[in-house]
C-alpha positions in Angstrom: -19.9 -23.0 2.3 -19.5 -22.5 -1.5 -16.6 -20.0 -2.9 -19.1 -17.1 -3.5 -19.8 -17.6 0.3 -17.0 -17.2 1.6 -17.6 -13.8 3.5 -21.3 -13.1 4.0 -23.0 -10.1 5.7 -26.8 -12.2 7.3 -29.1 -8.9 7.8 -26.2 -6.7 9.3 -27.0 -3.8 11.1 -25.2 -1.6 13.3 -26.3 1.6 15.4 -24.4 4.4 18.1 -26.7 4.7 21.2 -29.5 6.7 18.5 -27.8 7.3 15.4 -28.3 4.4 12.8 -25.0 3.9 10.7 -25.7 0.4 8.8 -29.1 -0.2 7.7 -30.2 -3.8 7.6 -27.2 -5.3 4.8 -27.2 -8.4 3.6 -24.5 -9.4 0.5 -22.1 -12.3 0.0 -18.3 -11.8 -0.9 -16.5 -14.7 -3.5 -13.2 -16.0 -2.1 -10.1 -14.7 -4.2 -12.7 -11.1 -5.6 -11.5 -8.0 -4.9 -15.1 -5.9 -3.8 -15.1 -2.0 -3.5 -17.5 -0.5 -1.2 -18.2 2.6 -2.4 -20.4 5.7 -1.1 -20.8 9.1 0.3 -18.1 10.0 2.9 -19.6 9.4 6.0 -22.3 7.0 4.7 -21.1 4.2 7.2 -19.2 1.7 4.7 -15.9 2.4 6.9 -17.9 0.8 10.0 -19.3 -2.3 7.7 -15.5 -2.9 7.2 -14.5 -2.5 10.5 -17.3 -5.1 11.9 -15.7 -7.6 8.5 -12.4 -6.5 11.1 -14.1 -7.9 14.0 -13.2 -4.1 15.6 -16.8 -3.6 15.7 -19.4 -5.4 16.5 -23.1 -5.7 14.9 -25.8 -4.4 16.8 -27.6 -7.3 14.8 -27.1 -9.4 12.3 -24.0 -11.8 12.1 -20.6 -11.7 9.8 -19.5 -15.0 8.7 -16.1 -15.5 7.3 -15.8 -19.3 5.6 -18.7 -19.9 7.6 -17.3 -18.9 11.4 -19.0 -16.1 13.1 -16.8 -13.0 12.9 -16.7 -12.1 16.9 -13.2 -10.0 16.9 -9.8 -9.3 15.5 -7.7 -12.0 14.1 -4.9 -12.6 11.7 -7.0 -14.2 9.2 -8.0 -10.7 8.5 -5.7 -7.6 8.0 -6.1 -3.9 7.7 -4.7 -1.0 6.1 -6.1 2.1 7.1 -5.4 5.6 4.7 -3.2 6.9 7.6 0.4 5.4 7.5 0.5 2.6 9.9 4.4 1.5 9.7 6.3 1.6 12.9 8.5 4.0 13.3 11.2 2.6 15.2 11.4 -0.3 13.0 12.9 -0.7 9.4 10.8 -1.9 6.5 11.9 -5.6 7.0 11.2 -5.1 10.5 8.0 -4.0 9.9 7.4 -6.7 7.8 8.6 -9.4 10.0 5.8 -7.9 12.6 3.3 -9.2 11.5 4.2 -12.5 11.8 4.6 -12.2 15.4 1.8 -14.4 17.0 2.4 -17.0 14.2 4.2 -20.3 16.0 3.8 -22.6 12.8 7.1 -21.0 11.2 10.2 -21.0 12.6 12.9 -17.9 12.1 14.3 -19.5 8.7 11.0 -19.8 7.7 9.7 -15.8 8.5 13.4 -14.3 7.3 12.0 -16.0 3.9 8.9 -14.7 3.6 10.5 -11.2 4.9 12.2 -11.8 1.7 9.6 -12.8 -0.3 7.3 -9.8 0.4 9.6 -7.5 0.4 10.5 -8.4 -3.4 6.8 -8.2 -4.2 6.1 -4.7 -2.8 9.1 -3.8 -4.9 11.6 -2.6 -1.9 14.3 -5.1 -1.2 17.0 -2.1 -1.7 15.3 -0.4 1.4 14.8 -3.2 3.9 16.9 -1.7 6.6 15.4 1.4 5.9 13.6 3.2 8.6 9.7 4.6 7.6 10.7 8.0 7.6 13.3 8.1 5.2 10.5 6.0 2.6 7.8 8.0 0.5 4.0 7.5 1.9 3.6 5.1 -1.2 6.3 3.0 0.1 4.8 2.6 3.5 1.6 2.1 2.4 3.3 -1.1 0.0 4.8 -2.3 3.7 1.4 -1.7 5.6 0.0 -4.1 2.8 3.0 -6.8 2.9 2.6 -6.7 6.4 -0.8 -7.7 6.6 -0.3 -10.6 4.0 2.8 -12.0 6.1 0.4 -12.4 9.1 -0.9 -14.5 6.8 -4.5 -12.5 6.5 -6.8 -14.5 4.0 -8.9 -11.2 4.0 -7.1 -7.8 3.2 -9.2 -4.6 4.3 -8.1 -1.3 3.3 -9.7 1.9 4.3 -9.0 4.3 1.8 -5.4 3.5 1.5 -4.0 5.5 -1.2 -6.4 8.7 -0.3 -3.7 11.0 1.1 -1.3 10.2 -2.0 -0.5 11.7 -5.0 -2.4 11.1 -8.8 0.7 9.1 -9.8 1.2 7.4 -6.9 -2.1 6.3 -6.5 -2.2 5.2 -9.6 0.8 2.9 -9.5 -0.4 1.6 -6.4 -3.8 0.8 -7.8 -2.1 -1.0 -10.4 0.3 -2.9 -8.0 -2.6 -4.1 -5.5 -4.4 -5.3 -8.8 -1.2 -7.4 -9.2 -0.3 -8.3 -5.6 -4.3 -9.6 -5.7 -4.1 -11.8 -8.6 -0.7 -12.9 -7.5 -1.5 -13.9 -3.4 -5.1 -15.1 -4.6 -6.8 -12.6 -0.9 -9.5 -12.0 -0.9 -9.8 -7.8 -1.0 -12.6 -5.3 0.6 -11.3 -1.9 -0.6 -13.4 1.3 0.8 -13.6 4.4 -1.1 -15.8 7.5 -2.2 -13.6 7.8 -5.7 -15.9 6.3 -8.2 -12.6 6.2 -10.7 -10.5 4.2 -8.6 -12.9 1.6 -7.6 -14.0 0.8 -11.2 -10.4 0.6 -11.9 -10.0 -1.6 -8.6 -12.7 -3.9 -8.5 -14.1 -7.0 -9.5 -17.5 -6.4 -7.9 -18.5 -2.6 -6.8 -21.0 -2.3 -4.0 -22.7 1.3 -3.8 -24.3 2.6 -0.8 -26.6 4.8 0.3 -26.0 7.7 2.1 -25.8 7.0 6.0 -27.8 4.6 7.7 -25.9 2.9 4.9 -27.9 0.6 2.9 -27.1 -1.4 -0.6 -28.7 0.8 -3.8 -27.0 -1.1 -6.6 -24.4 -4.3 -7.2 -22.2 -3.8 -10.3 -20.1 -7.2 -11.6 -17.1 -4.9 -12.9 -15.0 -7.7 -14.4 -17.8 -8.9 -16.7 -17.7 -5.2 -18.0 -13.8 -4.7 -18.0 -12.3 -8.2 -17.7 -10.3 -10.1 -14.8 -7.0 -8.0 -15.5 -6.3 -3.8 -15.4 -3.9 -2.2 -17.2 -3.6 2.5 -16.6 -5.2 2.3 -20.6 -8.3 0.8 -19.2 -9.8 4.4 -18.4 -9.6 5.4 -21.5 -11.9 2.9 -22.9 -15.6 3.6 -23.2 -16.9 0.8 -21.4 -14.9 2.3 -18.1 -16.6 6.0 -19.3 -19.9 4.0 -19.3 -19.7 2.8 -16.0 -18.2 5.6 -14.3 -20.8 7.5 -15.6 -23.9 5.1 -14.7 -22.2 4.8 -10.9 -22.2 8.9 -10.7 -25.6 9.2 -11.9 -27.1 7.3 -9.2 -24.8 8.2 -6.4 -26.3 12.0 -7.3 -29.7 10.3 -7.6 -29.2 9.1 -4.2 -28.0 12.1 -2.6 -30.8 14.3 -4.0 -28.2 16.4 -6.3 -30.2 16.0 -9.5 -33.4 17.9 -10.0 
């Protein structure tokens, strides 16, 4: 398995008693990238990620993550979903520390550390015993995410995380998953229909069809826009460029253009 192998989709399909959601997919996803799969609401990219999840399974077609069959959920992989998954009852470094609970190669010194260390990379080590309900939605989405990397999850996949927030909160958590990426070297499937934020996010857009989703076009984003983001980025016109090419064809694709 080389590093551009690392997670591979082999002729991936998937289908509800009749209805066809994934059309026959194959792509390969580079270790350490961060990928945006992007499309229509509906278009059936949230069930490709949930088969990367092993929560669904292909009706054909085989997921291979560093070359093992993906046949369920596991640690290795960890999701973030756009609803806020933090439990209730538990504080932030509680949270945190939950996700490390089916991990028996640390001891207790060893997890309080790495409470500690995630917690001063989502930014929130003044509201560790904090309960999730006295924390802003952008805060709980930072713990959903530092939970999920203190399971120890080689593979981060987020649904839309940032969709019910704010324009300024997204934005500062675009920016902060750019740098928790590049700082944790996971690799990253982000879902989303917002053309802007995925050519902020990503390394590597795919676009899809709408549903029985199918691949209509592969963009390498960091060749365009380099390895790093910084907000100024959408004001260039290379970011203008792109944006623009990606809207054309998902209007192409949906039949809006005469």
């Amino acid at each position: 398995m080389s590093e551009a192998d690392y997670l591979t989709f082999d002729h991936v399909a998937k289908s509800f008693s009749a209805v066809s959601v994934v059309a026959d997919t194959s792509l390969a996803v580079a270790r350490n990238s961060l990928v945006v799969f992007l499309g229509p609401s509906g278009c059936g990219k949230t069930t490709l990620m949930r088969m990367v999840g092993g929560l669904d399974l292909p009706t054909s077609g085989v997921i291979r993550l560093a070359g093992e069959p993906v046949a369920g959920p596991d640690r290795r992989r960890g999701m973030v979903f756009q609803s806020y998954s933090s439990f209730p009852w538990l504080t932030v470094e509680d949270n945190i520390a939950f996700g490390m609970r089916y991990r028996t190669d640390l001891d207790k010194p060893a997890r309080a550390e790495r409470v500690r260390h995630y917690l001063k990379l989502i930014g929130l080590e003044d509201f560790a015993k904090s309960y999730p309900n006295r924390i802003s939605g952008g805060m709980r989405q930072r713990v959903a995410i530092a939970r999920s990397l203190a399971a120890g999850s080689d593979v981060l996949l987020l649904d839309e995380p940032f969709g019910a927030l704010d324009a300024l909160t997204r934005e500062r958590l675009q920016v902060e998953l750019r740098q928790i990426q590049a700082r944790e070297a996971k690799t990253i499937v982000f879902v989303t229909h917002d053309v802007e934020e995925a050519v902020f996010l990503a390394d590597r857009i795919i676009l899809f069809s709408r549903r029985p989703a199918h691949v209509i076009a592969d963009f390498d984003v960091a060749s365009v826009l380099g390895p790093t983001r910084a907000l100024a980025v959408r004001e260039t016109q290379a970011f203008f460029t792109l944006r623009n090419e990606i809207l054309h064809l998902i209007r192409n694709a949906a039949g809006d253009l005469p």
